[in-house]
Each structure stands twice: as C-alpha cells, then as structure tokens.
N, C-alpha and C positions, 0 to 999 in steps of 0.2 A: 200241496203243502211241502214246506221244509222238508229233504231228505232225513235231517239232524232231527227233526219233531218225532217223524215216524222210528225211530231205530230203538224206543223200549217201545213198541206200541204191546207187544207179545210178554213183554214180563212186568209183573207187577211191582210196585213199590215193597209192599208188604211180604212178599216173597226174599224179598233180596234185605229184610231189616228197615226200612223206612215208615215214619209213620208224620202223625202233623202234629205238633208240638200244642198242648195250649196254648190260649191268648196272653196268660199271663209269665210264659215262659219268658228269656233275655230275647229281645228284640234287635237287629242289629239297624233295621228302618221301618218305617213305614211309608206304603203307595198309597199317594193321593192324586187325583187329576186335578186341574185348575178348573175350578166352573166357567164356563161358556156360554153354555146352551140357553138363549131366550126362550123356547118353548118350556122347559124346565122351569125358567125363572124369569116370568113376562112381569110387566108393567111397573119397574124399578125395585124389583125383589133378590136382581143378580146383585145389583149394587153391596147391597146386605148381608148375602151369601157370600160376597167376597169380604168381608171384614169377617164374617164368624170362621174362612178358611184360612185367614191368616192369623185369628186367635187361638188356630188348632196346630199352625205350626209352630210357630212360638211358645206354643206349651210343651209340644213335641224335642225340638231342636234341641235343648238341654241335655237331652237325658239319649236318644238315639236319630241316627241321621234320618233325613226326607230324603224321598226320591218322589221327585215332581212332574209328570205328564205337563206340559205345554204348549199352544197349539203353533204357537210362535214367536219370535223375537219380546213382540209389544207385550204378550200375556207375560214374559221374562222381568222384562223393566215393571213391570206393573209389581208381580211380585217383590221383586229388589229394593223396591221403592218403598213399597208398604215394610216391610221389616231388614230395612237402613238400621234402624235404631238397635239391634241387638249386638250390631258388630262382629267378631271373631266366630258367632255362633252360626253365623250364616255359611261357614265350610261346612257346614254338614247338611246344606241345602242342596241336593245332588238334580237338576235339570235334565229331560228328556222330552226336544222338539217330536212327536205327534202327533197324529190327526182324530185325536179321539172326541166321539160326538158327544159324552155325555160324561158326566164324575162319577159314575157309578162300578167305581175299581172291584168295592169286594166281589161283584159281581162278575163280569168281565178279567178280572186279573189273575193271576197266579195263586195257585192254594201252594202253601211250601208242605218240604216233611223236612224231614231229617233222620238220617241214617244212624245206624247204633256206635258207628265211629266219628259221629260229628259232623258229618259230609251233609250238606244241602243236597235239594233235587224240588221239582215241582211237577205241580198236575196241571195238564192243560185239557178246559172241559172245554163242552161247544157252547157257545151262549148264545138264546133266540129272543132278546128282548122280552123274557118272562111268558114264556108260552107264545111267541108272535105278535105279543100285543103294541109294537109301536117298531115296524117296518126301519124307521129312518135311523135306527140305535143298530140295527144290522152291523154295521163295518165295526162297532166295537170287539167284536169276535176277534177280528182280525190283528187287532194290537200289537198281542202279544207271540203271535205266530212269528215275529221277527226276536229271534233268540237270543240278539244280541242285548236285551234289555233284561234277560236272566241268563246267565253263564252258567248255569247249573244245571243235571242231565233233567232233563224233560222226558215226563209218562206222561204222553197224549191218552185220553180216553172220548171217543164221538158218544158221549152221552149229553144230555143237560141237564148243564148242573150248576147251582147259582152257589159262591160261597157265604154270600146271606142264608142259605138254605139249610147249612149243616151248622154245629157246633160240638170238640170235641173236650175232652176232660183232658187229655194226656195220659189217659189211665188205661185206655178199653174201649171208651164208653162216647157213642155219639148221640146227640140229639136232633128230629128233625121233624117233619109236618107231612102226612098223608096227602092233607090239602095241595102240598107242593108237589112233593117228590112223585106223589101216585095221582099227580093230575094230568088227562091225557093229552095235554099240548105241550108235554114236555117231554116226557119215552112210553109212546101208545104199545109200545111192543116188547116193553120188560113188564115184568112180574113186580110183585112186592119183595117175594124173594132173591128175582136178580138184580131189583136195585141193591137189596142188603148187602149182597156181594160185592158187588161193584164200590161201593163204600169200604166194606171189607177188607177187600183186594189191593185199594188205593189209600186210603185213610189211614189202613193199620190198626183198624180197631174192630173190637172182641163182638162189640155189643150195639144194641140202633135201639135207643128209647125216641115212641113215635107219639108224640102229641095230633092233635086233630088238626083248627084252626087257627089260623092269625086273626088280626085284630081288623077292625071295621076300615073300609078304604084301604087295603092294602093291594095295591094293583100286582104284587107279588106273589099272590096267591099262598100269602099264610108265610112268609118266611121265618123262620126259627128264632131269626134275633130281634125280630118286636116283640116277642113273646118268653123266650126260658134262654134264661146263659149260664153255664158254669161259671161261679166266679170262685172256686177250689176243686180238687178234685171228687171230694164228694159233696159239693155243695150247690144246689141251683137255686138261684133267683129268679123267680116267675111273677109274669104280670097278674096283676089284679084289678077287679074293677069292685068296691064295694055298690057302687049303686044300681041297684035293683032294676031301675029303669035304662040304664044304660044300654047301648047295643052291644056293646062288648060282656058283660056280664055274665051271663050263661057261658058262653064261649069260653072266657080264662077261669069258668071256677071249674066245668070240666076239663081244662086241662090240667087245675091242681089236681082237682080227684085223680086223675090220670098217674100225673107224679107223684101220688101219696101211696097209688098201687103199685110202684114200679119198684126196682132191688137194682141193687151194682152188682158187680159182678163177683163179691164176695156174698150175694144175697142177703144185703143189708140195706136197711132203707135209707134213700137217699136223705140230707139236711135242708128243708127247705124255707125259703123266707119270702115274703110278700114283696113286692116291689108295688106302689102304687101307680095310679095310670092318671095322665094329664084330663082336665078335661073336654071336651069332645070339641076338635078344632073344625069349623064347616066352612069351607068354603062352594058357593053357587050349591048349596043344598045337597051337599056331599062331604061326610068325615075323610078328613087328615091319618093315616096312619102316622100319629104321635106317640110314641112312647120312651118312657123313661128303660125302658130293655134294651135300647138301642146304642148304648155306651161300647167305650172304646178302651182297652185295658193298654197301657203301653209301661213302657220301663218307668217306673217310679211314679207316674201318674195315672189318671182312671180318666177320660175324656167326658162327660156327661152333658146331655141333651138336655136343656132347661127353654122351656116355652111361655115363660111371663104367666106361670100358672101358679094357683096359691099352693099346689101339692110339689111344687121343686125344693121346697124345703126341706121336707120330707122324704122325697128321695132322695136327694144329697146326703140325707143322713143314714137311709137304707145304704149307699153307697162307701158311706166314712167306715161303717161298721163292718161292711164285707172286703176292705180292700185295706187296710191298717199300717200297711206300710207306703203305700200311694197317698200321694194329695190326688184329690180331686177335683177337674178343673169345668167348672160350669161354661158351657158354648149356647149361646143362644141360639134358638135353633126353630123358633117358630116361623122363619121365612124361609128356613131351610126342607122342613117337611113337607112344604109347598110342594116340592120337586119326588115326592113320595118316600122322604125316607130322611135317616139324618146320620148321623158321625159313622156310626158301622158301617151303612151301608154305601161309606164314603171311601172308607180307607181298608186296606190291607195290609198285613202283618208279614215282614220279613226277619223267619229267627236267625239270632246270633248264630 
C-alpha cells in the first residue's frame, strides 16, 4: 500500500477534530462511476441505466460539480454526447480515466470528514464485494488506493466497511444494521463493541442507533440506506411496508419499534416519518431490493428512486415535505435496481 495511505494509520480522525458531515450539509461534488458492467445490467437494461445516469447528472451539475469514474476515452465521448445540450454546465463535469469494475461508489469510495477548521480528510476502508459475495468486484478496493484522486490526508482503517452501511446526523448520532456491521463475512474478529469504536474513532460520532434488518433481496446484507436516513438532525425516515402479507413487513415495523425506542443524545425521542415501499419487484422468482430509502440529498436537490410504481407519488410527497428547501428530482430507477441497488448506492458525497 501507498506509503502516504499508511502515515495516519495510528491516529484517529476524531482525535484530531474530524467528523463526517451529513448528507445534506454544502457539497462541493459528487462521485459517480459510469456504468459498464453487463453482468450488473444484462440483456439491454445498461442501455437504460445510462439515461437514468445522465438524468442524475444533469440534475446535479447545477447546483455542485461531478467527478466522473471512466473506464475510457469512448465511455468519455459517450458522456459528452449525451449532455451537449447543457452547455457552460458541463465545466463542472470533472473526468477520471479508471479501471473500475462496477458503479457501486458509495461502496467502494471515499467516506469524507471534515475538521473543525474546515479542512477535508477521508477514510479509506477495505471493501470485500459485501461479505465475498462476487469475487470479480475485488479490484474495486483498489481504486481509491491511488491518492491522487483525493488530495486530502487519508485515515486508512483495514476493517469492512461499506458507506451504504452507515448513516450520520452531523450531530453525534450514526445509524446502521446488525445484519451488516455484525455479520461474520465482514470483521469475524471485532466485537459489537469494537466495531462501535471503530465508528467512534473514525466517524466522529457520540452515538451507534442499531436497527436489525434490510429489506428482502438485498444482497447487501441489510444495508442502512434501503431502510432509515436522517433527513434532519433529529429526524429519521424509515421504510414501511403496510402490507401484512409482504415479506418485508415484519422486518420494517420492527425496526420502527426499534426507532420509537431509541433517544438522541439529548435523551429525546427521535421525529419519525413513514416512507412507503415500492411494490415487490421479482425478478426469476427473486425480490429487487427497491426502495424509496434509497434517495440521494445533494445541494438544492433530493435525487429520488421512482420505479413505475403507483406509491412514487407518495413518496415524492413524503419527500417534498421532509426536504423544503430542495426540488426533488424523480430518476427512474426500476432497471437500475436490477443491479441491486439505486441512486445512493451509486453515488458519494464530497463536502464543500
């Protein structure tokens, strides 16, 4: 590894002042990779995936710059091509030729903080394709191990750790899933408690509210953001599933009860709101991890996963109401789930 990777390996973020800002703090980009991968998106469903990534930057570009993963030259022109039409806006479409096998940035990329004097820094975790499960996503690990694509001091930590997996308030306060964090293909050798730390340590935060599970086909194993996000600092919006017979059901009402038991860190009960859940996408006799949880908060806009389902109305509206200073920008996203996931688990947040 980078000599430069390893030189805070020994001091922690949160020692020295740095923490990770909410999602809806000032963003100065966001990291997306270009899709690619036919096994992700077989039988003309990449086609598809590529218009709903270029209706995400163009909702983006406005308001804070891209920084764009591409595997090469053509995927370049390809971009270029598709959004010609914005003009002047496209300076702030920032390109980066590598070799990345999959778009699954929040994952794989840089978690940011930010110091109490304003200064950037990032955590770099290790990422094992979600527990092991798909070998050929391996070299995404390696990405960001070339530090010229973040100029900022780097805190390596060799734990796994997916940034789908966490979610912070900016206050204290992180949310995340047992099912993940404390599942044993990811650290068999840490504790509940030295994960807490390790979060702790790195995060900058006070406090770890632990929900149980994720939603049905999540090959993620429960990640945080199909299921509960901060969209204020005391405010969470959590999935629901009203139908009795659903498979998801039980699952997200115990994790409300969860969050109706839980206190911040002023020992006050958290504000909670329903979000509704798409209905059950199957494909080859297997549920889609779709959710409307899965939204993307950037400068002035809210990015939102709409599936051609009759409850996207409805969320959008859950959405208009929790974010009041954002438009809202509906991404279609039902060929996009295909690939197990959607807008969050596409992009990642770099703050101003």
């Amino acid at each position: 590894m980078n000599a430069r990777l390893t030189r805070d390996s020994h001091t922690t973020p949160a020692s020295l002042g740095y923490s990770m800002p909410a999602e809806w703090e000032p963003h100065e980009a966001t990291w997306l990779t270009w899709p690619a991968n036919l096994i992700t998106w077989p039988d003309g469903r990449l086609e598809i995936v590529e218009k709903s990534y270029l209706k995400v930057i163009e909702a983006l570009l406005p308001h804070e710059k891209v920084r764009l993963i591409v595997r090469n030259p053509a995927e370049r022109e390809k971009v270029e091509a598709g959004l010609k039409h914005l003009g002047n806006l496209n300076r702030g479409l920032i390109f980066y030729e590598k070799p990345a096998v999959d778009s699954w940035i929040r994952d794989y990329g840089p978690t940011y903080l930010k110091g109490r004097d304003g200064s950037k820094a990032w955590c770099k975790w290790r990422f094992n394709a979600w527990g092991g499960k798909y070998e050929d996503l391996f070299p995404d690990n390696e990405l960001f191990k070339d530090l010229s694509l973040v100029p900022y001091r780097c805190f390596p930590k060799d734990i796994v750790l997916e940034g789908g997996s966490i979610e912070v308030n900016g206050a204290g306060a992180c949310l995340t899933t047992e099912q993940c964090l404390l599942n044993p293909n990811r650290n068999p050798s840490l504790s509940k408690a030295e994960i807490e730390q390790v979060l702790k340590d790195y995060l900058g935060v006070k406090q770890i509210l632990w929900l149980k599970e994720g939603v049905a086909g999540d090959d993620t194993d429960g990640h945080i953001d199909d299921i509960s996000r901060f969209a204020a600092p005391n405010v969470i919006v959590s999935a629901y599933e009203k139908n009795e017979a659903d498979s998801n059901h039980e699952v997200l009402k115990h994790n409300w009860k969860l969050l109706e038991e839980m206190r911040n860190l002023k020992g006050e009960k958290w504000d909670l709101v329903k979000l509704p859940m798409p209905s059950p996408i199957i494909v080859e006799d297997e549920p889609l991890p779709a959710s409307y949880a899965n939204f993307y908060i950037a400068n002035k806009v809210v990015l939102a996963p709409v599936f051609d389902d009759p409850n996207d109305k409805e969320a959008l509206s859950v959405l208009k109401d929790l974010f009041p200073g954002r438009s809202i920008i509906p991404i279609p996203s039902r060929e996009v789930v295909y690939g197990m996931g959607t807008l969050h688990c596409l992009s990642q947040q770099e703050p101003l």
